[in-house]
gemmi code that builds the backbone of each chain (N, CA, C; Angstrom):
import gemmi

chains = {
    "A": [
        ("UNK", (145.893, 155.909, 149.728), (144.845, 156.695, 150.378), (143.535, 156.513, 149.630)),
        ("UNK", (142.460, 156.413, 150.347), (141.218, 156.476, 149.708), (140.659, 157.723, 148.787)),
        ("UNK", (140.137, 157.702, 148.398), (139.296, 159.259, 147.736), (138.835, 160.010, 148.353)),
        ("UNK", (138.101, 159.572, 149.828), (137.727, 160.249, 150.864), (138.571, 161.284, 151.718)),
        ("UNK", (139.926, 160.278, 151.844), (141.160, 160.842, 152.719), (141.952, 161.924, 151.632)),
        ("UNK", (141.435, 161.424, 150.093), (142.248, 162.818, 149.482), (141.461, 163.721, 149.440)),
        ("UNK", (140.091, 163.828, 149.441), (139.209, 165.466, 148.973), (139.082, 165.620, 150.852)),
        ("UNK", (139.311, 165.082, 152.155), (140.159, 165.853, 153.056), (141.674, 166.531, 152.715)),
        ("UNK", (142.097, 165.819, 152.096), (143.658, 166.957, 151.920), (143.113, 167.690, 151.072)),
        ("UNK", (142.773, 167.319, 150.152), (142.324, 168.793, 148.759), (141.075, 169.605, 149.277)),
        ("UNK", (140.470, 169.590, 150.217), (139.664, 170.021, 151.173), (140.605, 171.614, 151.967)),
        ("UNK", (141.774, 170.884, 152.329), (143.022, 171.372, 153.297), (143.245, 172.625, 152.000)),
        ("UNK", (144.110, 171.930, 150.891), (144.755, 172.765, 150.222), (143.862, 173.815, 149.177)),
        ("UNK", (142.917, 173.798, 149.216), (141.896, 174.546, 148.948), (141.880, 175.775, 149.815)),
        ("UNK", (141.733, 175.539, 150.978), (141.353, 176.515, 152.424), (142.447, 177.364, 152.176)),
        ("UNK", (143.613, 176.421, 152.308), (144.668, 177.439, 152.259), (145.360, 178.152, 151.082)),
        ("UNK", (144.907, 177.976, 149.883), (144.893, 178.769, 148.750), (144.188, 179.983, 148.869)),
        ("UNK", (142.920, 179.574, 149.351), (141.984, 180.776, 149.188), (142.292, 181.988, 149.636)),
        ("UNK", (142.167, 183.608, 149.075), (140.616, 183.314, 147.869), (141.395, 182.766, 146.585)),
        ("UNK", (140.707, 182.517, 145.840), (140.974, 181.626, 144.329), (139.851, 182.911, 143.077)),
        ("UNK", (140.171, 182.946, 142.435), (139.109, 183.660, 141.302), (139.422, 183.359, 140.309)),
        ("UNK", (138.712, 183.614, 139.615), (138.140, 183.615, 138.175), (138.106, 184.921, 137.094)),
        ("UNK", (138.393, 184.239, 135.643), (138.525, 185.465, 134.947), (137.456, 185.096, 133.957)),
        ("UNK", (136.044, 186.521, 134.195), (135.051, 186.032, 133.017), (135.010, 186.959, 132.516)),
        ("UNK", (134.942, 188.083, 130.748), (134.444, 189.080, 130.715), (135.215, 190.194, 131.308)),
        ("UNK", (136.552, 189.443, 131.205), (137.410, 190.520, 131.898), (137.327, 191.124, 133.125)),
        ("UNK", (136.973, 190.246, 134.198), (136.357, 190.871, 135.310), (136.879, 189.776, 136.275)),
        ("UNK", (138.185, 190.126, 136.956), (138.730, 188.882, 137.815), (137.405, 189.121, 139.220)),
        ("UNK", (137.018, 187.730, 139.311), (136.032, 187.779, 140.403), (136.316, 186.527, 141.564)),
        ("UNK", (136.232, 186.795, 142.506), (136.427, 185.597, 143.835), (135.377, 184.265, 143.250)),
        ("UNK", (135.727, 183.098, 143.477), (135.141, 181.961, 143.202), (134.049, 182.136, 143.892)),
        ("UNK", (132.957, 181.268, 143.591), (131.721, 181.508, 144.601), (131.877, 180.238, 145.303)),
        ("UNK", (131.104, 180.014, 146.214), (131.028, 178.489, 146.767), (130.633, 177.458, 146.472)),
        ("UNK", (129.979, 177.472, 145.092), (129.856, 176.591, 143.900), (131.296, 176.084, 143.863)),
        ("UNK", (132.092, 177.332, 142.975), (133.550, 177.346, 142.105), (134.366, 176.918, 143.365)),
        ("UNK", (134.496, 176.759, 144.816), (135.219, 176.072, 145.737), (135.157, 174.740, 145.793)),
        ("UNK", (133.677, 174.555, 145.889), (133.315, 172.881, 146.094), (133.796, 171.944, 144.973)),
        ("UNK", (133.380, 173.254, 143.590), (134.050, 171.925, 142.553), (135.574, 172.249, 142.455)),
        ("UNK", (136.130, 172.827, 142.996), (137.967, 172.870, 143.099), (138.283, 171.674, 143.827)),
        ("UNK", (137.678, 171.576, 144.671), (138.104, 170.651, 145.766), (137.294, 169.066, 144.862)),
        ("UNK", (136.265, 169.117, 144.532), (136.256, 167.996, 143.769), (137.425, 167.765, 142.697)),
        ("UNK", (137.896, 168.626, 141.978), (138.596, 168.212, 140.539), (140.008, 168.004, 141.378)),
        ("UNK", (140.240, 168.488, 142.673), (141.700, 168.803, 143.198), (142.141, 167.148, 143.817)),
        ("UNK", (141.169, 166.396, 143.948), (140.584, 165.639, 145.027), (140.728, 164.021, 143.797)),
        ("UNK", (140.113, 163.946, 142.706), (139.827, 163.607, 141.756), (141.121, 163.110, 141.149)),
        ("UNK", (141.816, 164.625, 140.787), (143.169, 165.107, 139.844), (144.328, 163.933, 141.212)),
        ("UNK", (144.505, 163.969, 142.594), (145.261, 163.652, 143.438), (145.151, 161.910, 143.309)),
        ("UNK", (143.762, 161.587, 142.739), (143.221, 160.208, 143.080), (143.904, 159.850, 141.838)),
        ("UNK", (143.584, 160.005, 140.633), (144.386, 159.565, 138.711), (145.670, 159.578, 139.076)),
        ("UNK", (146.322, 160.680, 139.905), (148.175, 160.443, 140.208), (148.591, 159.508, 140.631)),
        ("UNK", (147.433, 159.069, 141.887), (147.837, 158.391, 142.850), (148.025, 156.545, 142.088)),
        ("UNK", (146.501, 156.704, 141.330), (146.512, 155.072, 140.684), (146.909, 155.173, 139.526)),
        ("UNK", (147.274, 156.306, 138.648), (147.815, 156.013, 137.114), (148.664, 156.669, 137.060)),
        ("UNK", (149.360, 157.240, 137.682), (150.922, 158.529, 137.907), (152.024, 157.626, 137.365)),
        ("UNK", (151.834, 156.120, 137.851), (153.183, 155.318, 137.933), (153.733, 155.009, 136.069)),
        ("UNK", (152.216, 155.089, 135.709), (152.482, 154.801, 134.091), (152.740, 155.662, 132.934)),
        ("UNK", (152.232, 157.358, 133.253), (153.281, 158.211, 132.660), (154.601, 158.717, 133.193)),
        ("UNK", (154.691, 157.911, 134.763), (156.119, 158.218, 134.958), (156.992, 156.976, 134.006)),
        ("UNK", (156.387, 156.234, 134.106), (157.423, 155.069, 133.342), (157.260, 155.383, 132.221)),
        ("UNK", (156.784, 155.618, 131.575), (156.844, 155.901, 129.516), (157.864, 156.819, 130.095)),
        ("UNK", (158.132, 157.806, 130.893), (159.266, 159.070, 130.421), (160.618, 158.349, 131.539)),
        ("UNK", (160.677, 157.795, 131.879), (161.577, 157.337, 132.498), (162.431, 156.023, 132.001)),
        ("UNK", (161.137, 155.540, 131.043), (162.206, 154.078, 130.138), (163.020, 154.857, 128.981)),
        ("UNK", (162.809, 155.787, 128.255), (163.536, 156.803, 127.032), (163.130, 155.744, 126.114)),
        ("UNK", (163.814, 156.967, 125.077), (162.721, 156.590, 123.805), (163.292, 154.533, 123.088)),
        ("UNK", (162.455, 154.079, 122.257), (162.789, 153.185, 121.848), (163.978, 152.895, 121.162)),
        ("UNK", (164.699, 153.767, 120.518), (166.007, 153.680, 119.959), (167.182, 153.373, 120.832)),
        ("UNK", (167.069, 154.484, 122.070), (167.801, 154.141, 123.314), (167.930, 152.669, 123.686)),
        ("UNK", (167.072, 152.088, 123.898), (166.416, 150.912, 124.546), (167.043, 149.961, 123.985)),
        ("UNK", (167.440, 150.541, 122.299), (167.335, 148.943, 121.272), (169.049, 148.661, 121.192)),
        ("UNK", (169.308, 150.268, 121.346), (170.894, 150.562, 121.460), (171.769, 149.384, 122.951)),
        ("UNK", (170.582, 149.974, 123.709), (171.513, 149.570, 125.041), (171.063, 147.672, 124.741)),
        ("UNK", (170.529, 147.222, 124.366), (169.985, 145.662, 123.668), (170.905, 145.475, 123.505)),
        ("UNK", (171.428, 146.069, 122.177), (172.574, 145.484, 121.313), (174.007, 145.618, 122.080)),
        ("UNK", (173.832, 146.791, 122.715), (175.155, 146.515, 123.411), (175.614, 145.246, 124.658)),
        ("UNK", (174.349, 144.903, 124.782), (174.037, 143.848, 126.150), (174.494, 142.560, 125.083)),
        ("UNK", (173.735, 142.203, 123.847), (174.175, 141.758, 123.204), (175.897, 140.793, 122.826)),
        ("UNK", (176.605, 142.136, 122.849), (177.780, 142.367, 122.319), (178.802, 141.761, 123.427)),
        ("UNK", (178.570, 142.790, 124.408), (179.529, 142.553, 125.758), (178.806, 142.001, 126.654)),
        ("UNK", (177.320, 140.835, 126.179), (177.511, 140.276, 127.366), (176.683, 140.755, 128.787)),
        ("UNK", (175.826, 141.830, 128.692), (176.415, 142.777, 129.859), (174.330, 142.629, 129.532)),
        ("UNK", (173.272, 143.325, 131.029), (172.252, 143.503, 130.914), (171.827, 144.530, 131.544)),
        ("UNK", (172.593, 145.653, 130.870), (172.009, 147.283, 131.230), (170.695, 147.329, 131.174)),
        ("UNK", (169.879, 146.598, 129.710), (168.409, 146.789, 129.432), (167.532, 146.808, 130.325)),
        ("UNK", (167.948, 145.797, 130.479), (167.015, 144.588, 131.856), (167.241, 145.470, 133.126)),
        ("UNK", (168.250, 145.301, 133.405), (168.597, 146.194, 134.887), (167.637, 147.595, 134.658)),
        ("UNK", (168.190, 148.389, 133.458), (167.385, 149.850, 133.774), (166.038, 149.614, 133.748)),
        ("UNK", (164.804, 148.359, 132.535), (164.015, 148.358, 132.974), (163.301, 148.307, 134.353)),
        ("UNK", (164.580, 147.332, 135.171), (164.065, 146.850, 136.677), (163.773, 147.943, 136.761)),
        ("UNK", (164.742, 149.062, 137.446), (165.076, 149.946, 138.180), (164.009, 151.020, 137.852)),
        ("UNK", (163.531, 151.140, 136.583), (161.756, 152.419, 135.981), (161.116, 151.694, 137.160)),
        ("UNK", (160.883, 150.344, 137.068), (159.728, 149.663, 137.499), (159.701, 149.724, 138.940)),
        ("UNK", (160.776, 149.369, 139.515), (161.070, 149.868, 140.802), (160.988, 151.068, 141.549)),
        ("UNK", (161.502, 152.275, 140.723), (161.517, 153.632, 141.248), (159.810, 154.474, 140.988)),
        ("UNK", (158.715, 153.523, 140.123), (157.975, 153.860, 139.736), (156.649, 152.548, 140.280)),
        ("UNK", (156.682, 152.171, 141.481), (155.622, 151.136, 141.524), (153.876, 151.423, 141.300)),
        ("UNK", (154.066, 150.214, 140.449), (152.182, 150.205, 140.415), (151.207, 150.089, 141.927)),
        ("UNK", (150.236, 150.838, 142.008), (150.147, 151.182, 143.351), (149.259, 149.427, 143.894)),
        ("UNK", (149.204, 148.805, 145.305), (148.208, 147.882, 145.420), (147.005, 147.549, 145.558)),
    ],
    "B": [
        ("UNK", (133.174, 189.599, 105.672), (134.592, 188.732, 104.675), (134.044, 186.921, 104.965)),
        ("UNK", (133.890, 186.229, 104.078), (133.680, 184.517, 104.545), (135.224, 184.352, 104.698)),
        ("UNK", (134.906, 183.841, 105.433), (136.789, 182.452, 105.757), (137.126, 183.820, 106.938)),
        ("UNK", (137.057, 184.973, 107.311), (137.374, 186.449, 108.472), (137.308, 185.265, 109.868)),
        ("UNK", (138.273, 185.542, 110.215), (138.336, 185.099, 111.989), (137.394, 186.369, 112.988)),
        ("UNK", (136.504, 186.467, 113.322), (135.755, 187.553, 114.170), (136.564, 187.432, 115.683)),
        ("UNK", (136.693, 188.537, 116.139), (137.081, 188.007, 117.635), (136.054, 188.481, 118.352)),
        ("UNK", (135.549, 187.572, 119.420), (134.402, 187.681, 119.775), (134.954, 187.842, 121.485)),
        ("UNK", (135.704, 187.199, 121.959), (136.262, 187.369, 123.366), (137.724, 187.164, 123.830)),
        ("UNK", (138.313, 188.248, 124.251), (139.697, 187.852, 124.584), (139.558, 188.376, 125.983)),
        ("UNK", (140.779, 187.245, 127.005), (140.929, 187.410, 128.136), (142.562, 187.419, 128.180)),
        ("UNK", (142.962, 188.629, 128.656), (144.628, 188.615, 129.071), (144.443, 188.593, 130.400)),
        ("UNK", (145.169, 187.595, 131.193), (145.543, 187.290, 132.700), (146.610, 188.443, 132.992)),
        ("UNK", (146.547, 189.014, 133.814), (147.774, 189.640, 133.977), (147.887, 189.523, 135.457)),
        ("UNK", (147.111, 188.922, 135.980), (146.893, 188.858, 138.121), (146.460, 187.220, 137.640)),
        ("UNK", (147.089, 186.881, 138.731), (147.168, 185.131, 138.814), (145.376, 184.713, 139.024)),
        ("UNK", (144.476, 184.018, 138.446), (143.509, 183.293, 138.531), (143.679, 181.968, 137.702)),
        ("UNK", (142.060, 181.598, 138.952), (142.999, 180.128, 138.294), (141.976, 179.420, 137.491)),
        ("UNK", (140.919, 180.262, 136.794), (140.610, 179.963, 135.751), (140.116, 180.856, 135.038)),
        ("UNK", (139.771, 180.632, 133.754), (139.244, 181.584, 132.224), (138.048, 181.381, 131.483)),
        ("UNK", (137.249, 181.990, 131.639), (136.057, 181.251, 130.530), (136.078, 182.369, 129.387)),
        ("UNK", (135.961, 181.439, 128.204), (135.921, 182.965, 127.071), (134.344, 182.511, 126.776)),
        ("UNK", (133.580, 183.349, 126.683), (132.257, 183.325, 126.094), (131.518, 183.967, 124.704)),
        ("UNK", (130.779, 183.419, 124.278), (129.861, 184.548, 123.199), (129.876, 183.512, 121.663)),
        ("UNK", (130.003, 182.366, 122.555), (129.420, 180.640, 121.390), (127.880, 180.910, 121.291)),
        ("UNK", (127.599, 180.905, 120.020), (125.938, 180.843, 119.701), (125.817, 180.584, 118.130)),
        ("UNK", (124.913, 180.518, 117.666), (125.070, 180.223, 116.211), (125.222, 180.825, 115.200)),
        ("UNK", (125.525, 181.869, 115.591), (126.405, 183.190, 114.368), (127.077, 181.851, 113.544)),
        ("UNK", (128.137, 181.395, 114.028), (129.048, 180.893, 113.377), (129.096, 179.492, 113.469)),
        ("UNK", (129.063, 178.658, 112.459), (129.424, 176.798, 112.717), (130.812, 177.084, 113.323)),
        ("UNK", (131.623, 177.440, 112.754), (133.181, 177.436, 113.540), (133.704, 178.261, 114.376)),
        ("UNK", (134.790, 177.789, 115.445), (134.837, 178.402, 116.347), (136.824, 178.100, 117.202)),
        ("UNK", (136.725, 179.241, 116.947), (139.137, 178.559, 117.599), (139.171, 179.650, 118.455)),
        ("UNK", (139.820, 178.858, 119.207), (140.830, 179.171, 120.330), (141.927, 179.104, 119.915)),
        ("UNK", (142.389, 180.472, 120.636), (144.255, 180.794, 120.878), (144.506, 181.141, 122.006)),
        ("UNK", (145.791, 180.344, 122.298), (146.101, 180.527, 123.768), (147.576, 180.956, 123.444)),
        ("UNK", (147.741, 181.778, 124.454), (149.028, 182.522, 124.039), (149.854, 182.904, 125.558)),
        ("UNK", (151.230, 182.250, 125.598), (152.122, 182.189, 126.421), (151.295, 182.181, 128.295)),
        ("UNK", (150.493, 180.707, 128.090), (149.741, 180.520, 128.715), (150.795, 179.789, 130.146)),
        ("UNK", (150.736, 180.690, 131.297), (151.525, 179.806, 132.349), (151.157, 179.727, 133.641)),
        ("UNK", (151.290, 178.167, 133.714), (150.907, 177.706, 135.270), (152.016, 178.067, 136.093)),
        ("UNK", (151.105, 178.068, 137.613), (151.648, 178.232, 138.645), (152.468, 177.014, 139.272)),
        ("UNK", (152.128, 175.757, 138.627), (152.651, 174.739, 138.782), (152.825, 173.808, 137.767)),
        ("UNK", (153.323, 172.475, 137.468), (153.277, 171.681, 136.681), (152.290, 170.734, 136.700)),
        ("UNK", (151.258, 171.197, 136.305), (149.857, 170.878, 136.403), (149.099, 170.349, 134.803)),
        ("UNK", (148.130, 168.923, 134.834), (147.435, 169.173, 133.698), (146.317, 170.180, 133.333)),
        ("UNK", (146.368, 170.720, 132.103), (145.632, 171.918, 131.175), (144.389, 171.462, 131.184)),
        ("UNK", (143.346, 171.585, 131.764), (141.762, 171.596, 131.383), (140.728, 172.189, 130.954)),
        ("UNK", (139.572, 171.502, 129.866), (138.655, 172.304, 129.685), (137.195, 172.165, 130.084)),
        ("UNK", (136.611, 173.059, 130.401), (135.197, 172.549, 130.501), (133.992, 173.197, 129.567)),
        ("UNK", (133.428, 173.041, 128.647), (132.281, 173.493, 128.464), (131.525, 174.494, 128.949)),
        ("UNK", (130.793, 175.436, 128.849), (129.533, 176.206, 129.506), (128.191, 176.547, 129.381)),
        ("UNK", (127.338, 175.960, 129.714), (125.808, 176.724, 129.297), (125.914, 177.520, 130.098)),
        ("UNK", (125.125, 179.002, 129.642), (125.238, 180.129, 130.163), (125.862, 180.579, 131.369)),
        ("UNK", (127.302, 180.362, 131.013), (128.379, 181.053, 131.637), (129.141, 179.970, 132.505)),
        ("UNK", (128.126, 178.780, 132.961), (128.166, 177.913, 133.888), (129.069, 176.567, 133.135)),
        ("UNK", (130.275, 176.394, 134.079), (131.468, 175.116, 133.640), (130.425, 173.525, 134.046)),
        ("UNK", (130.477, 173.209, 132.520), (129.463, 171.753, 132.885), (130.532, 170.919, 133.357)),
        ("UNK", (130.017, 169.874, 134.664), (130.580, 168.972, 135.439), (130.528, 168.111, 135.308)),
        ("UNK", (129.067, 167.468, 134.356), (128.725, 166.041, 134.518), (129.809, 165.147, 133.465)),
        ("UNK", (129.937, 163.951, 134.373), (130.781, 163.166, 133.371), (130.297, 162.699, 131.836)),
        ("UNK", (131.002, 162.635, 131.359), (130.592, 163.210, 129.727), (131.553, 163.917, 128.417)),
        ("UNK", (132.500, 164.376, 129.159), (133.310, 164.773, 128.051), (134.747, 162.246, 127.510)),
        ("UNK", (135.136, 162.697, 126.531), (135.140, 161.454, 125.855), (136.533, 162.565, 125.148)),
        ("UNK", (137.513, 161.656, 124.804), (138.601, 162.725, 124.353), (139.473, 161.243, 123.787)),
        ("UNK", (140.208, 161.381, 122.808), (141.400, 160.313, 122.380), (142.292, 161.585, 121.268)),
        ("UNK", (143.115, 161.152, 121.395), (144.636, 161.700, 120.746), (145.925, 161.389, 120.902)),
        ("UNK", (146.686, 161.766, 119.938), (148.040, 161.177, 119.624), (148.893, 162.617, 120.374)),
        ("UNK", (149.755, 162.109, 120.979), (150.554, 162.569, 121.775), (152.159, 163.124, 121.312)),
        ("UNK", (152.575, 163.731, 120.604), (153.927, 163.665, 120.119), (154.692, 164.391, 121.241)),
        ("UNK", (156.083, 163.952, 121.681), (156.415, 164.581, 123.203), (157.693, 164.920, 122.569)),
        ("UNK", (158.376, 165.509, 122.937), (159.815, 166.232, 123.242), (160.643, 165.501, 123.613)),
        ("UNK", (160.397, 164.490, 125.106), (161.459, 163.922, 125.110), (161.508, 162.377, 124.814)),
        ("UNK", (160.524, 161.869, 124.577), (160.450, 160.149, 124.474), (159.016, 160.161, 123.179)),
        ("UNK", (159.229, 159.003, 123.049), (158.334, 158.380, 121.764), (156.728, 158.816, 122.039)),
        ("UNK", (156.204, 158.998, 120.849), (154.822, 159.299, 121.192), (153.578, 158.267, 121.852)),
        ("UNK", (152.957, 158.842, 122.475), (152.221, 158.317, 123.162), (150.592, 158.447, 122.837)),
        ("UNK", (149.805, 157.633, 122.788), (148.087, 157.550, 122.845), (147.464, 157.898, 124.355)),
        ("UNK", (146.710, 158.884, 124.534), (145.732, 159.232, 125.335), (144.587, 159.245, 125.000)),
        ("UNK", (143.493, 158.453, 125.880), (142.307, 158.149, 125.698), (141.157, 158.201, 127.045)),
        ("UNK", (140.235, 158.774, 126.934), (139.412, 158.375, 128.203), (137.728, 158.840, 128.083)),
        ("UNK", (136.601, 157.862, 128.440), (135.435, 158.089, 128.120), (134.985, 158.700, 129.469)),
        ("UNK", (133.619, 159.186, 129.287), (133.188, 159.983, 130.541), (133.673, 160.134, 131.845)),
        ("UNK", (134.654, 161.110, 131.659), (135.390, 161.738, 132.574), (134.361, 163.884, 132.724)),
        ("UNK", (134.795, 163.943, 134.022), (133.734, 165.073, 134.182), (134.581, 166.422, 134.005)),
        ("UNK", (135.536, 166.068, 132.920), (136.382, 167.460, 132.403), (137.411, 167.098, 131.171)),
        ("UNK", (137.288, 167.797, 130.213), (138.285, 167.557, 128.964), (140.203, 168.119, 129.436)),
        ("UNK", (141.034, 166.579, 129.222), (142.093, 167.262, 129.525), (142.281, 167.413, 127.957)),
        ("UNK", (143.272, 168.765, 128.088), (144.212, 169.345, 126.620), (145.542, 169.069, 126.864)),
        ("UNK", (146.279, 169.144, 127.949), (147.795, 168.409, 128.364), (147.517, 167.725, 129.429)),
        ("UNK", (148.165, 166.504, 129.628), (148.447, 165.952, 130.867), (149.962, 165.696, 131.392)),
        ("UNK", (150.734, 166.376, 130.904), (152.448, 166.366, 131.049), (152.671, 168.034, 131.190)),
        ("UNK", (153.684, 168.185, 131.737), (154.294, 169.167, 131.723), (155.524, 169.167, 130.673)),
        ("UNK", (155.834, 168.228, 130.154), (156.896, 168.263, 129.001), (155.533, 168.918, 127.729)),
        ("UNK", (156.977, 169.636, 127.097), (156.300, 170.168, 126.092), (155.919, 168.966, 124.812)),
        ("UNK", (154.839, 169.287, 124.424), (154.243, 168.367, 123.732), (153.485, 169.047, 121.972)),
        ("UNK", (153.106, 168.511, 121.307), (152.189, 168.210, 120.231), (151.048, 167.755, 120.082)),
        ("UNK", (149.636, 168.124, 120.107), (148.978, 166.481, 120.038), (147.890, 166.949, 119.366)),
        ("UNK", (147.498, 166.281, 118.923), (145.906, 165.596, 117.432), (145.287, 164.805, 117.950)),
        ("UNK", (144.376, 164.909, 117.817), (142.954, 164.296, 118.161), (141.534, 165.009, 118.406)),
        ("UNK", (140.818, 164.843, 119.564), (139.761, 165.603, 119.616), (138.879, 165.235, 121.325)),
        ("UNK", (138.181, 166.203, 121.460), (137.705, 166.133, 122.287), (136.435, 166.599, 122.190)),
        ("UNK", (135.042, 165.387, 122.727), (133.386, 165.655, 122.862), (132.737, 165.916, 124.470)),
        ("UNK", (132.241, 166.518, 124.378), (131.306, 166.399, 125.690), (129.570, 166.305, 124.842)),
        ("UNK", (129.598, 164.993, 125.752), (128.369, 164.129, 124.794), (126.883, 164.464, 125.436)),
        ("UNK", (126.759, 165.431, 125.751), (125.367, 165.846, 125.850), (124.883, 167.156, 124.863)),
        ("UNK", (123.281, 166.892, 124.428), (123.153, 167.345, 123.158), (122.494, 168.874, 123.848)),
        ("UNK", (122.844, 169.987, 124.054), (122.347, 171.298, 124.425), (123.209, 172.278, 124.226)),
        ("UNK", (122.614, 173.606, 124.372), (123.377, 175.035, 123.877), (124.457, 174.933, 124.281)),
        ("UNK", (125.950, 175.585, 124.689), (126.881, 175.780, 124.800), (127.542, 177.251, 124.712)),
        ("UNK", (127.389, 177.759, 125.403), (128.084, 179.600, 125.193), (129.408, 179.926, 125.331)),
        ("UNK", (130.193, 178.688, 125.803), (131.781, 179.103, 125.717), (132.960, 178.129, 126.605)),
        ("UNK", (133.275, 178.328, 126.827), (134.310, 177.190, 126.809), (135.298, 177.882, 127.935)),
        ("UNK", (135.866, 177.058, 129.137), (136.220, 177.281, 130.563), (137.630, 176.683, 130.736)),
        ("UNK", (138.438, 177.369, 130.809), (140.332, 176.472, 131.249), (140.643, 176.884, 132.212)),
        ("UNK", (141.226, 175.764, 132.881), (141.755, 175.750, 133.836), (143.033, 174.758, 133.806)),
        ("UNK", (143.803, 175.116, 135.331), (144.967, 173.652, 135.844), (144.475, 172.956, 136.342)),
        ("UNK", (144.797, 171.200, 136.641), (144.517, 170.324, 137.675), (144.438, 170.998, 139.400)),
        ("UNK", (145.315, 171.965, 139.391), (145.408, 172.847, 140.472), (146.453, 174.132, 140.460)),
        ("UNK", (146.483, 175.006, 141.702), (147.049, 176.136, 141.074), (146.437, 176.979, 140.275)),
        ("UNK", (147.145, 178.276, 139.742), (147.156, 178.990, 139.065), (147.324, 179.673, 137.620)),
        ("UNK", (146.129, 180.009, 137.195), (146.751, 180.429, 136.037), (147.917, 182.102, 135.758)),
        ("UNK", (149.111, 181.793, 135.877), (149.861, 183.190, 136.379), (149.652, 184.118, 135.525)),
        ("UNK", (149.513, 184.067, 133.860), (149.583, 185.035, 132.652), (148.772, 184.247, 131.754)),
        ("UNK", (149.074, 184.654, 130.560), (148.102, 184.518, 129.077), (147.489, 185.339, 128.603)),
        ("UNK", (146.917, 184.958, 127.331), (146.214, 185.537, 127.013), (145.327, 184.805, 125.820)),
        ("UNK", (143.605, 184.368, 126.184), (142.949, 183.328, 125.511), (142.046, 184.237, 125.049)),
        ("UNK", (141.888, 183.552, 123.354), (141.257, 184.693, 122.463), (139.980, 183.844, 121.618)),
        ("UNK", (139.217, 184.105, 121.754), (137.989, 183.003, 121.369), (136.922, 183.851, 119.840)),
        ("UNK", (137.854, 183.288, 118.261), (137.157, 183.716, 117.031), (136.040, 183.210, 116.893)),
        ("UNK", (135.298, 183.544, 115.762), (134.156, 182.821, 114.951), (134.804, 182.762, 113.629)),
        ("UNK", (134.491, 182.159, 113.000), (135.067, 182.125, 111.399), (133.679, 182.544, 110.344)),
        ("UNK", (134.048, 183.338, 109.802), (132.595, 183.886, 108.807), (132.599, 183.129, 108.331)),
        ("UNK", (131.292, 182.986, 107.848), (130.532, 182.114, 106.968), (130.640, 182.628, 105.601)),
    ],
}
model = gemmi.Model(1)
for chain_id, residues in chains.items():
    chain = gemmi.Chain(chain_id)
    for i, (resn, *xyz) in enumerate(residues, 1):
        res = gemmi.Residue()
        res.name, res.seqid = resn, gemmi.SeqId(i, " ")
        for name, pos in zip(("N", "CA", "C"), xyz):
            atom = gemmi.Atom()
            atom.name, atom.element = name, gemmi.Element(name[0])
            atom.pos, atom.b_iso = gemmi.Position(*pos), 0.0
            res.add_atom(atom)
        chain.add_residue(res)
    model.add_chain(chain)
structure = gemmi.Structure()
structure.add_model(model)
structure.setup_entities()
């Protein structure tokens, strides 16, 4: 999706949140229409970084830590066998870089 | 007292909003901490901050942030990013650790400092904004 087509959805999910407020001074107060417009910018923004860089903190937590990794090596190693490789496919797969 | 933490503004959430500004930054004091305390989103959302001249969350791109990441469940990680138009403090919902720092590179007053989620709600907390005597 473009950036355009997401601050229409974060446009959407804005509307239907509202009202939204704020806590200043101890005084919960309704957003003004300033504090809407930039929701929907940061909401809009925040949807666009998921959309093109989401895939790469899903993969750091989805490959496990390096010890894991070096373990399942050696065992590929041993028996032969390419769990490594395969589970890397399969991050990379279940996690594509967007086009 | 020199080295005295002053508390200058505390905000307890107790009704869901979905953001906080603590205020009353001026030059009483060179130093200045935040405590955030059993701070919870409405969703699994990244933690943001923004800056304020008088009262007002600065937008312009400009904040610059790098830090070391220590995570809970996998190896640590580096986060880095230059003029972006908001300081993140988490970008995971796994519980985390992290060192480093964060600038917003324009040179003017500053009265306090603004958190929020990527989206959603802030449900509870309670953010407490010292000065440190001089």
């Amino acid at each position: 999706m473009t950036l355009e087509e997401l601050t229409v959805e974060a446009t959407a999910e804005i509307e239907a949140a509202k009202p939204l407020y704020k806590q200043v001074n101890n005084e919960r107060l309704e957003f003004t229409s300033a504090d809407y417009d930039q929701a929907i910018i940061d909401l809009a923004n925040s949807k666009w970084n998921d959309q093109q860089f989401g895939y790469i903190q899903a993969r750091q937590e989805a490959y496990g830590s390096v010890q894991d990794q070096l373990d399942m090596q050696y065992w590929d190693g041993v028996n032969g066998t390419t769990t490594w490789a395969d589970h890397i496919a399969q991050v990379k797969s279940d996690n594509p870089k967007p086009e | 007292m020199a080295g005295s933490l002053i508390k200058i503004d505390e905000e307890i959430v107790s009704s869901a909003v979905a953001s906080v500004s603590l205020l009353g930054i001026d030059s009483t004091y060179d130093v200045y901490m935040v405590k955030m305390n059993n701070v919870t989103p409405s969703a699994d959302e990244a933690f943001c901050m923004r800056v304020t001249v008088s009262g007002t969350p600065q937008t312009t791109s400009n904040y610059d942030r790098a830090y070391k990441v220590m995570r809970t469940d996998t190896t640590f990680s580096n986060a880095s990013s230059t003029n972006a138009n908001l300081g993140f403090i988490s970008s995971t919902a796994v519980l985390t650790s992290t060192t480093g720092g964060l600038v917003y590179t324009v040179g003017e007053a500053h009265n306090g400092v603004h958190y929020f989620f990527n989206s959603g709600n802030i449900e509870a907390g309670t953010f407490t904004l010292y000065g440190l005597a001089k």
